[in-house]
C-alpha positions in Angstrom: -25.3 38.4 12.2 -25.5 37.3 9.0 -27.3 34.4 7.2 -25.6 31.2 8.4 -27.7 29.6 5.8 -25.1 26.5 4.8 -25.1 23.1 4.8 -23.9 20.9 7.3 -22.0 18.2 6.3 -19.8 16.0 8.3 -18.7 12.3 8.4 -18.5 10.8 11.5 -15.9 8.1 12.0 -16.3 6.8 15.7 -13.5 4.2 16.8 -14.6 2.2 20.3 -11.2 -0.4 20.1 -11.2 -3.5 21.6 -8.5 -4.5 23.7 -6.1 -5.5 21.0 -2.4 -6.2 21.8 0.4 -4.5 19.5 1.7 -7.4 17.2 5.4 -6.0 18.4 5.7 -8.0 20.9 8.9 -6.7 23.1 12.1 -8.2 23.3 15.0 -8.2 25.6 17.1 -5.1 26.2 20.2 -7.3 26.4 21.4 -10.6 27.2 19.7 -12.9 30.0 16.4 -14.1 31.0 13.7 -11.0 30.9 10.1 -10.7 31.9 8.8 -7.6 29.8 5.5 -5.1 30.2 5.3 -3.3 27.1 4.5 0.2 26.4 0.9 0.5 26.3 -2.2 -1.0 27.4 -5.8 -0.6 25.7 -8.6 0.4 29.1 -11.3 -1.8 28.1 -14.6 -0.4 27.8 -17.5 0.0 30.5 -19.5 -3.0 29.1 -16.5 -5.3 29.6 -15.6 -3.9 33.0 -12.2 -5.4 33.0 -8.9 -3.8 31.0 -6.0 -6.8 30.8 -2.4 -6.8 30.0 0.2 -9.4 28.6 3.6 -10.3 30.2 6.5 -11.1 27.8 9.2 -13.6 28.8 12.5 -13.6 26.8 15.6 -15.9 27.1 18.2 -14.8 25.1 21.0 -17.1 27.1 21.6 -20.9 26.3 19.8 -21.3 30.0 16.9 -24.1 30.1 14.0 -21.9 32.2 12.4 -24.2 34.3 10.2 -21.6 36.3 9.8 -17.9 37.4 8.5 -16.0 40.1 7.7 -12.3 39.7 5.6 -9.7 41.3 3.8 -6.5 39.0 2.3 -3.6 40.6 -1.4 -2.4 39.4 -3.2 0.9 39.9 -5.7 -0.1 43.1 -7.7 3.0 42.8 -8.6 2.0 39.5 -8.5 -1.9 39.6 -10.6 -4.2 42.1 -9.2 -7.4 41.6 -6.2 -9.0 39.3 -6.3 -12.5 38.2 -3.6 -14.4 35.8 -3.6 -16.9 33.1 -1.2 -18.9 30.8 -1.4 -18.1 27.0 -0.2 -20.8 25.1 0.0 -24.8 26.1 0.3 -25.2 29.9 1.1 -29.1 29.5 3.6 -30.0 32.7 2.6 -26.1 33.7 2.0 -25.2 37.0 0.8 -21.5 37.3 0.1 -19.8 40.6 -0.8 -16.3 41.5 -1.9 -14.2 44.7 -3.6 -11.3 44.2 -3.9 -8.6 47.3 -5.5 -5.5 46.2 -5.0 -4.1 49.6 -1.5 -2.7 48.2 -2.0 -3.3 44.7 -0.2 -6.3 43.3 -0.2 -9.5 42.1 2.4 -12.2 42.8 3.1 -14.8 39.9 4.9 -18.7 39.5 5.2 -20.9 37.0 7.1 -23.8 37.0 7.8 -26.7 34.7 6.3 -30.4 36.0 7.5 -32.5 33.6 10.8 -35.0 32.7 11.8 -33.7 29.3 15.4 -32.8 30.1 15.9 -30.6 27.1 12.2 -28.6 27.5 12.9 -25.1 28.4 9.1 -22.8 28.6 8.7 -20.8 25.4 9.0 -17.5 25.2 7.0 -14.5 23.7 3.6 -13.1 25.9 3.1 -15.9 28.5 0.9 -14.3 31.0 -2.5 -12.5 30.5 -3.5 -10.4 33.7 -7.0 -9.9 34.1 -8.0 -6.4 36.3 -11.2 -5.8 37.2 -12.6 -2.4 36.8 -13.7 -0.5 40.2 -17.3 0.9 39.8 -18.4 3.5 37.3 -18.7 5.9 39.1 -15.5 5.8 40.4 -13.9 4.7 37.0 -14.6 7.1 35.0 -13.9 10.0 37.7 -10.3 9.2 38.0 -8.2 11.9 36.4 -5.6 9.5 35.5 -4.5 5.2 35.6 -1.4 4.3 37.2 1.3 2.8 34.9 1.8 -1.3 35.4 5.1 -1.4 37.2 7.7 -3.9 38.4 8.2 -1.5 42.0 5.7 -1.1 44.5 6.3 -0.5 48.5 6.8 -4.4 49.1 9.9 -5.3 47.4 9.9 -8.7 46.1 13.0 -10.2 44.3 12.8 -12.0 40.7 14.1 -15.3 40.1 13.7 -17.9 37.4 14.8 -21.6 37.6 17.3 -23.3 35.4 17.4 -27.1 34.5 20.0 -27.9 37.2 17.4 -26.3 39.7 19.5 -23.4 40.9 18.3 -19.7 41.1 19.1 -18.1 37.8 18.6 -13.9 37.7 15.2 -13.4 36.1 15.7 -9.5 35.1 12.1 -7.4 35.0 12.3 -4.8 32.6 9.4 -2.2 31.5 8.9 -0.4 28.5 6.4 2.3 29.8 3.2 0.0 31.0 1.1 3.0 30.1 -2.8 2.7 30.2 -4.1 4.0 27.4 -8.0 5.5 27.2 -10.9 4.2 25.2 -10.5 7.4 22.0 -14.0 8.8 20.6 -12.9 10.1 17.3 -15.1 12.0 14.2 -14.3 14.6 12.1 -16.6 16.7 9.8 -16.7 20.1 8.1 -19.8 23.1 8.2 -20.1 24.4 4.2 -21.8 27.0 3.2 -24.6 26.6 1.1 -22.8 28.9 -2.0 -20.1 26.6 -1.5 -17.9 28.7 0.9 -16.6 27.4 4.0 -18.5 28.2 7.3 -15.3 28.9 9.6 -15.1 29.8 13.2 -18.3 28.0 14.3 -18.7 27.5 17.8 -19.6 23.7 18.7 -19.3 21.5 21.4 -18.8 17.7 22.3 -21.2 16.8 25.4 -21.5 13.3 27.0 -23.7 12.1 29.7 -23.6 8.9 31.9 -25.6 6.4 30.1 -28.2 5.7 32.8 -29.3 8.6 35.1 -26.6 10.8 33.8 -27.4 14.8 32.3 -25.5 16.3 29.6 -22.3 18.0 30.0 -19.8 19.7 28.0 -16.6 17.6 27.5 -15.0 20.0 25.1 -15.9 22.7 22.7 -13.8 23.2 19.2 -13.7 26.3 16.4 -14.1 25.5 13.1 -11.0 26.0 10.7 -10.8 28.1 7.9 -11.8 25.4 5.7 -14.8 24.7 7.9 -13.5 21.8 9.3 -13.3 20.0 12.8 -11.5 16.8 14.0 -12.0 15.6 17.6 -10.3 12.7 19.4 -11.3 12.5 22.9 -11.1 9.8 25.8 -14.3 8.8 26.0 -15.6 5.3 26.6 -18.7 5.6 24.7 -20.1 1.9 26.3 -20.3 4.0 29.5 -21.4 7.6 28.4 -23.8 9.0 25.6 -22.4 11.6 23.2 -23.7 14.0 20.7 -22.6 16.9 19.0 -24.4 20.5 20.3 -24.3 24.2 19.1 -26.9 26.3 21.3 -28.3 28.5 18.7 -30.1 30.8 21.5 -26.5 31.9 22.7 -24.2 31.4 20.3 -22.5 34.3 18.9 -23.4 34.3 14.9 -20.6 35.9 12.6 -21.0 39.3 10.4 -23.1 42.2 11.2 -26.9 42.7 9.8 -26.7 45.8 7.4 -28.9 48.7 6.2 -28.5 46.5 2.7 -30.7 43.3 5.0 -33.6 46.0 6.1 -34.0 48.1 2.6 -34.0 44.1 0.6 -37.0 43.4 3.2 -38.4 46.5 2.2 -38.2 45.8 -1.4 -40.4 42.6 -0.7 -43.0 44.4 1.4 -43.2 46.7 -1.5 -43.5 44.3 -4.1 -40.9 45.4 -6.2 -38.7 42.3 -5.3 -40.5 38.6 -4.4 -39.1 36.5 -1.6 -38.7 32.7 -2.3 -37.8 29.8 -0.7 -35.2 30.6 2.7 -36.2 34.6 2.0 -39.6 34.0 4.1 -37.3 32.7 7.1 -34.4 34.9 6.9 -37.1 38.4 6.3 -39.2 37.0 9.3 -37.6 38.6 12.1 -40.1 39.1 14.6 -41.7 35.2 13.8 -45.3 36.5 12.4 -45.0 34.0 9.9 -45.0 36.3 7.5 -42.9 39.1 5.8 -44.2 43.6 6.6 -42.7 46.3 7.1 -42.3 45.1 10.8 -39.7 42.8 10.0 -38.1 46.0 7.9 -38.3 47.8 10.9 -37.1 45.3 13.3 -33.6 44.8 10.8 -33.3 48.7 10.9 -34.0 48.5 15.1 -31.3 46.1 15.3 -29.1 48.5 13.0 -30.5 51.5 15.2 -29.5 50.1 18.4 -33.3 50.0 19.4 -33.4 46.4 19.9 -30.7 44.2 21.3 -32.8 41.0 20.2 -35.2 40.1 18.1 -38.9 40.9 19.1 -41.2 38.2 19.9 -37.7 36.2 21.1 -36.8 34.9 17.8 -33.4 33.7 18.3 -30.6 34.3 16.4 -30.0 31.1 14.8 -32.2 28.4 13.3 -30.9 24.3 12.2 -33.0 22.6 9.5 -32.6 19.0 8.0 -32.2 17.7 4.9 -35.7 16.5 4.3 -37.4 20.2 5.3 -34.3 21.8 3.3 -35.9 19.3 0.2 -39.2 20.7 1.0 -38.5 24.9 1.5 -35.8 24.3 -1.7 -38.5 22.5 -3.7 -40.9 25.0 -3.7 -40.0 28.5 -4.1 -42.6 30.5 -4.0 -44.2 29.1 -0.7 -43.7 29.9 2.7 -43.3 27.2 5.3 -42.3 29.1 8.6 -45.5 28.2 10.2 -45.5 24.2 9.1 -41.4 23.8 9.5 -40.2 26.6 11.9 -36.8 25.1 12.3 -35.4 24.5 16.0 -33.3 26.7 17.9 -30.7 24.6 19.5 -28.7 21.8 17.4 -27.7 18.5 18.4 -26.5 15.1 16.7 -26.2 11.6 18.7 -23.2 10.3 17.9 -23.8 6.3 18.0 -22.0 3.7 16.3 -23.7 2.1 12.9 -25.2 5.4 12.1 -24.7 6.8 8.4 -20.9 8.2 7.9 -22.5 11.6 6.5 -25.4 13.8 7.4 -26.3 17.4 6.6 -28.0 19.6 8.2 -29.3 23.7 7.2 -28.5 26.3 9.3 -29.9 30.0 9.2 -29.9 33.5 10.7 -33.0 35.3 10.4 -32.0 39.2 9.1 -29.3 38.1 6.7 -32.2 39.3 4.0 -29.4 39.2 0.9 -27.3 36.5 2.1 -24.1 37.2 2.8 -23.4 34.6 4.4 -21.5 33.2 8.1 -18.1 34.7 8.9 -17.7 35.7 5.2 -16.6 39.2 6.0 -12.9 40.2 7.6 -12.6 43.7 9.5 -9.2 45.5 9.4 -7.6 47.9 11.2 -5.8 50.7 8.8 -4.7 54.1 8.9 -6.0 57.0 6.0 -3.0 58.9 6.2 -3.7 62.6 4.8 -1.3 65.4 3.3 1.1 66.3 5.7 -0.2 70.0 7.4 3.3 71.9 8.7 3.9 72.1 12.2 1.9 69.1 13.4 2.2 65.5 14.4 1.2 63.6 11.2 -1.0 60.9 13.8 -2.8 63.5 15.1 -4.3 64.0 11.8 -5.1 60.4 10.4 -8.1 59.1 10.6 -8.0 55.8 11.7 -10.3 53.5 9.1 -11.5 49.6 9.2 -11.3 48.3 5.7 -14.4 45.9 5.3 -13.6 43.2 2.7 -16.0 39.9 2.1 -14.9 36.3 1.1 -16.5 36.5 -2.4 -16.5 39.2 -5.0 -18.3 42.4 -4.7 -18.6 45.8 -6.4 -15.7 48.2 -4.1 -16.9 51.4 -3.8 -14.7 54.1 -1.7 -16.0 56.1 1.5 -13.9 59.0 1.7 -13.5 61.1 5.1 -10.9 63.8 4.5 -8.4 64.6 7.3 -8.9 66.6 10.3 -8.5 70.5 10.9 -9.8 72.5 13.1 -11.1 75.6 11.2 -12.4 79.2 11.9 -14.1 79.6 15.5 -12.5 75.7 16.6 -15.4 73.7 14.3 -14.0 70.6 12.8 -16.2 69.7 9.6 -16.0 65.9 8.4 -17.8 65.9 4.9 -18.6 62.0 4.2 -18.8 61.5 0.3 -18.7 58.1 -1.8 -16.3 57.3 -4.6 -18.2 54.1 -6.6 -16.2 54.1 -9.7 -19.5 54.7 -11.7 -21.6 52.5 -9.5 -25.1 53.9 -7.3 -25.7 52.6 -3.7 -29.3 51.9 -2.1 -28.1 51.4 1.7 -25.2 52.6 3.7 -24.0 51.8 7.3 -21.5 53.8 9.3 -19.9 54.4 12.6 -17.4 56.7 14.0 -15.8 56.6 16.8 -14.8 60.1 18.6 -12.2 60.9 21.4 -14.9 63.1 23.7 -12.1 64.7 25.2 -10.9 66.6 21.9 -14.2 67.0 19.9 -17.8 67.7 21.1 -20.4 66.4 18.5 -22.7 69.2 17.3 -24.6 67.9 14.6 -24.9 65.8 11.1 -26.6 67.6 8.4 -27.9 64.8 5.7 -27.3 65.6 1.9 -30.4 66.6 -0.3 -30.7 62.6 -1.8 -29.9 61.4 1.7 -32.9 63.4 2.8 -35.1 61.0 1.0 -33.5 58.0 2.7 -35.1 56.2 5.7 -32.3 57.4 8.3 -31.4 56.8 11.7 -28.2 58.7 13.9 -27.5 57.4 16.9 -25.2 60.0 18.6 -23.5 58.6 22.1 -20.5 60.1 23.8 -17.9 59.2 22.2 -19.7 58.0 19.2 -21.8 58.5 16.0 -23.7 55.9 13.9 -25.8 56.7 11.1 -27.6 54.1 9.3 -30.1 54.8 6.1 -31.5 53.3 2.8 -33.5 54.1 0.0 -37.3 53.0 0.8 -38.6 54.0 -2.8 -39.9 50.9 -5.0 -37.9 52.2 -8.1 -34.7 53.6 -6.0 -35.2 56.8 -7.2 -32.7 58.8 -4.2 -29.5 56.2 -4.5 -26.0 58.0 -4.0 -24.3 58.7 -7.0 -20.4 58.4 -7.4 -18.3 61.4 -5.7 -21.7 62.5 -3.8 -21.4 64.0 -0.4 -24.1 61.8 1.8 -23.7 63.7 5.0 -21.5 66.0 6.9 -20.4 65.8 10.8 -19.5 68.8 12.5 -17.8 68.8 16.0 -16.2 71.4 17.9 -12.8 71.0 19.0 -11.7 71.1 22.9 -8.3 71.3 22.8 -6.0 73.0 20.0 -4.9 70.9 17.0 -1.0 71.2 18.3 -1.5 69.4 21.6 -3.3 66.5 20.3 -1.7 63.5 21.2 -3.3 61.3 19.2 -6.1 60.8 16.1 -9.5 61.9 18.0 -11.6 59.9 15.7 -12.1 56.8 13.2 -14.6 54.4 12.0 -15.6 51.0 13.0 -18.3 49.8 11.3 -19.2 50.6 7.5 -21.6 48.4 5.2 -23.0 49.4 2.0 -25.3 48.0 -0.7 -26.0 48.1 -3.9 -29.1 48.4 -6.6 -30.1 44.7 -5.7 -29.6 45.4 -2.2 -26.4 43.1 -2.5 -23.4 43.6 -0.1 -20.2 45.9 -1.3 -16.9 45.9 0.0 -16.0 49.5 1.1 -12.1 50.5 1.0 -10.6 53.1 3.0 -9.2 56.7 1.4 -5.7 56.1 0.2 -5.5 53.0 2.6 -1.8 52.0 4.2 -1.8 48.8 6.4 -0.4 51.1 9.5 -2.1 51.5 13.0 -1.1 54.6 14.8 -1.2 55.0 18.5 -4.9 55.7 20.3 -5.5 57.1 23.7 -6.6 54.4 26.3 -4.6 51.7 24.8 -1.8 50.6 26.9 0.5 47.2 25.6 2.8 45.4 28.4 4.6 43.9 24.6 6.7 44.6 22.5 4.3 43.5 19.8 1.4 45.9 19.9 -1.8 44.7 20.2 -4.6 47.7 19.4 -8.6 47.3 21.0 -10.6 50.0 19.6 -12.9 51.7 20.0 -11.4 52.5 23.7 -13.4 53.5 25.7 -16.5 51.6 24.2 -19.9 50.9 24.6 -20.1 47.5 24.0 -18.4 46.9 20.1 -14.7 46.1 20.6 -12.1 44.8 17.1 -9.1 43.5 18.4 -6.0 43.8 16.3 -2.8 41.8 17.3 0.3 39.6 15.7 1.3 35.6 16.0 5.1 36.3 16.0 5.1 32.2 15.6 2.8 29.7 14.7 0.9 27.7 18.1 -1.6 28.1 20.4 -3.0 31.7 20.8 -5.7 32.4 23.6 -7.6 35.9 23.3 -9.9 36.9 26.2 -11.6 39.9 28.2 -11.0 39.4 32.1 -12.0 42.1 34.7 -9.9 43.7 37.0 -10.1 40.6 39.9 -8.8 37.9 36.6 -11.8 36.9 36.1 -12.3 35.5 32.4 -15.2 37.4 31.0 -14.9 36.0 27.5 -13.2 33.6 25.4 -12.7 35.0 21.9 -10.4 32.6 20.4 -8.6 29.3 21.9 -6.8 27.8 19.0 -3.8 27.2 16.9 -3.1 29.8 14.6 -0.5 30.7 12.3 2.0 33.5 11.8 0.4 36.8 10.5 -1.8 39.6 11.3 -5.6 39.1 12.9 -8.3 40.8 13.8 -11.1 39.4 15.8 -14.0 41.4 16.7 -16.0 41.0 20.5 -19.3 42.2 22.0 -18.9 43.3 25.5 -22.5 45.1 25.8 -23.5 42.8 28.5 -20.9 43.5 31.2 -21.0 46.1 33.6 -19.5 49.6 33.3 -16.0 49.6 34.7 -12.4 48.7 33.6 -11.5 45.4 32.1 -8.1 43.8 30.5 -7.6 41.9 26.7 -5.4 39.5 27.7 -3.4 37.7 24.5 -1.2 34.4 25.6 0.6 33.3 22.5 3.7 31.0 22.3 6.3 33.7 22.4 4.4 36.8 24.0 1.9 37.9 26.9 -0.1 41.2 25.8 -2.2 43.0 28.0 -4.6 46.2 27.0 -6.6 48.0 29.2 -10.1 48.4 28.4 -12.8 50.9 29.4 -16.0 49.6 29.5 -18.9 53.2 29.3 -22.6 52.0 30.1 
């Protein structure tokens, strides 16, 4: 959860075609007299309420075509009525037709009048068939349009007349007849205000029948790594309504709030640091309309795991315009939360004629020092330690997530050495920072224990770390500690090489019949004097993921979920053997789809993609990957 405070900027390019005819007109496949449908046909929109489609007659022969007779087969599910005309000069041109919808067709003639003994009817598109849309309603339910045929269940037979008035083979020929939709299309890209882009932001395309109709989703999209979306849809919009939506009261914001958010808020409450500007909105947690030690505490209760939401049901995401951005940018130093509170849920009418650009502001309230949406990455690595004689060099790593942002930052190092059991079957963990020289104010971190090797006795805090406003959160299976330093001048920050804090446990089972690494980290954030975000390496890091207990992969290509068993917190680490469509989701144990984490093309590489499963019930529940070469499956167990 981090500030999502970017601009909005898209152009929207909407495209409603008429019913234009492709300038290729066909010709004959080969030599004779030819009645052609072409390949594609424009629907025509709601307002128009009819679609219509031309006939092509070729001669290539040295015959004099005198008349024709033909019968084409419609869609009568989708059309009402058929009715033809004559394009071009109908002088000496009788035209005919007989339309019976009953069994969807329309029979055609057309016959020459006249006493010119050299006239012969002209080719190119001759015949303009007119169908009439069935209601609405029933329109714009149908999952699909027949193609215009030349077959239908009454067989009729061809002919066209030469000059010496015998039968002459008129050959029908189609080249698809395909009914083609009425496309919506708009593209646009989500920046960041600091000129990043704001990638893998959820939004949706909703329509609703004009009149009487309620809003629906027609299709949601992701955001690309350059922040940008394209959607073409078929959508008639002269028969629905369509805007663009992101429901900021659900939506699932990117990065995690740190201890670096809560001790900046604190800075401000102590006057040591002023807030301007978006500070008053992002600081204002609990929506007092104003900036205490209450909205420090509420950052730190998130961080805790005291609260799940905000207090006071401030939601986690806010949308501004441009005209209140103008106004909160414009001045500073005052603070507007009361007078422009911003709105929770987002949406843009998308209507033809309207301005090909708009932005809009978009913010997170905790994200106290800006970070920024989706501008960290999580990944899965392995510390791997000096090899100890006589025992499985796994059992012995501990298993690290390297936590690296998309702009520069100070790197500062926490190092965990690796395990051995010592003296009396206590397992010590001393936690100490290597900052190359640099001091840190705030410092976030999670481990994650196997219960069934180690028993967590306690964490004794260093003598600086003492003076730190500090929270553990000890769970089976787990340990979080969470602390900053709440002085005005910073007096207690961590020095380089200092020891912060040291976890004791107290080993279960002997060191030897370990079968795999009982413990490693998930979540680490740090911050520095300005309260500023620092990317935290691992000890001696190598990009290798060793086996865990729980984790079980149908695939030759391992995908790893950990921590497993969890609480709630789950980073997902898997491969794209080839570029395509990759689908990531939780389902329970019936195939039920629980959540959608991604549904998009991606390339070849490495991901990880992080999920938050607090909500669903304890029990046991599947990742499921579908990618375009490989099926992976990993069983997950869900704790309360």
């Amino acid at each position: 959860m981090k500030k999502l405070l970017f601009s909005l900027a898209f152009i929207i390019m909407i495209v409603i075609p008429s019913i234009l005819y492709s300038q290729n007109i066909p010709v004959a496949p080969g030599n004779g007299v030819y009645v052609l449908i072409n390949n594609t046909y424009n629907i025509g929109t709601s307002s128009q309420g009819n679609s219509q489609a031309r006939i092509t007659l070729q001669n290539t022969t040295n015959t004099k075509v005198r008349g024709v007779q033909f019968r084409v087969f419609y869609d009568k599910n989708a059309f009402g009525a058929a009715s033809v005309a004559l394009l071009g000069s109908s002088v000496n041109l009788d035209l005919q037709f007989v339309d019976n919808n009953a069994n969807g067709y329309a029979t055609v003639t057309l016959v020459y009048t006249g006493s010119n003994s050299t006239y012969t009817i002209p080719v190119g598109e001759r015949f303009e068939i007119t169908f009439t849309h069935v209601s609405p309603a029933t329109f714009y339910t149908l999952p699909s349009i027949s193609n215009l045929t030349w077959t239908g269940v009454n067989v009729y037979s061809p002919y066209s007349a030469s000059s010496t008035g015998l039968d002459t083979t008129l050959t029908t020929y189609s080249y698809g007849g395909q009914w083609i939709n009425q496309t919506l299309s708009f593209h646009g890209t989500f920046t960041n205000v600091t000129g990043s882009a704001a990638k893998n932001l959820s939004l949706a395309l909703e329509k609703k029948v004009k009149i009487g109709g309620s809003w629906s989703t027609h299709s949601t999209y992701l955001t690309d790594i350059t922040g940008d979306f394209v959607i073409n849809e078929p959508i008639d919009t002269t028969y629905y309504d369509v805007r663009l939506a992101i429901i900021g009261d659900t939506m699932a914001v990117g990065n995690a709030i740190s201890t670096a958010d809560a001790q900046l808020i604190n800075q401000w409450v102590l006057g040591a640091a002023t807030p301007t500007s978006w500070d008053f909105y992002t600081a204002d947690v609990n929506s007092s309309n104003n900036v205490t030690i209450t909205d420090a505490y509420g950052v730190f209760g998130r961080i805790a795991g005291s609260f799940a939401t905000w207090p006071n049901n401030t939601k986690e995401i806010k949308f501004f315009t441009s005209s209140e951005n103008t106004t909160i940018t414009g001045s500073p130093a005052t603070n507007y939360t009361s007078s422009i509170p911003g709105v929770t849920n987002f949406y843009f009418n998308i209507l033809p004629g309207q301005p090909d650009s708009v932005t809009f502001y978009v913010l997170v309230p905790g994200d106290a020092n800006s970070t920024g949406y989706h501008m960290a990455r999580l990944t899965p690595i392995t510390v791997l330690p000096n090899t100890v004689p006589g025992y499985p060099l796994e059992t012995e790593n501990i298993i690290d997530i390297n936590v690296e942002y998309d702009f520069p930052t100070s790197s500062i190092e926490v190092n965990i050495p690796s395990l051995s059991v010592n003296e009396g079957n206590l397992v010590e963990l001393p936690v100490t920072l290597k900052t190359n020289g640099e001091d840190i104010s705030s410092l976030q971190l999670a481990l994650v224990y196997d219960p069934s090797i180690l028993n967590f006795k306690e964490l004794v805090n260093s003598e600086k770390s003492m003076f730190w406003i500090s929270s553990i959160n000890p769970t089976l299976g787990s340990v979080e500690w969470s602390g900053y330093d709440p002085s005005a001048n910073k007096s207690y920050m961590i020095p380089d090489n200092y020891e912060i804090f040291n976890l004791k446990f107290l080993a279960l089972q002997p060191q030897d019949e370990w079968e795999s690494s009982p413990i490693f980290t998930t979540k680490k954030f740090s911050g520095d004097k300005v309260s500023k975000d620092m990317s935290i390496t691992p000890t001696g890091g190598i990009m290798v993921v060793c086996k865990m207990s729980g984790v079980v992969s149908t695939m030759e290509n391992t995908m790893i979920v950990y921590p497993n068993p969890t609480s709630g917190d789950l980073a997902i680490s898997f491969d794209v053997a080839e570029s395509g469509i990759v689908k990531l989701c939780i389902v329970d144990i019936n195939g039920e789809v629980q959540r959608v984490i991604l549904d998009k093309y991606m390339p070849q590489g490495n991901y990880i993609y992080s999920c938050n499963i607090h909500n669903l019930s304890q029990g046991i529940y599947i990742a499921s990957l579908q990618s375009k070469k490989n099926k992976n499956a990993v069983r997950i167990i869900k704790n309360k």
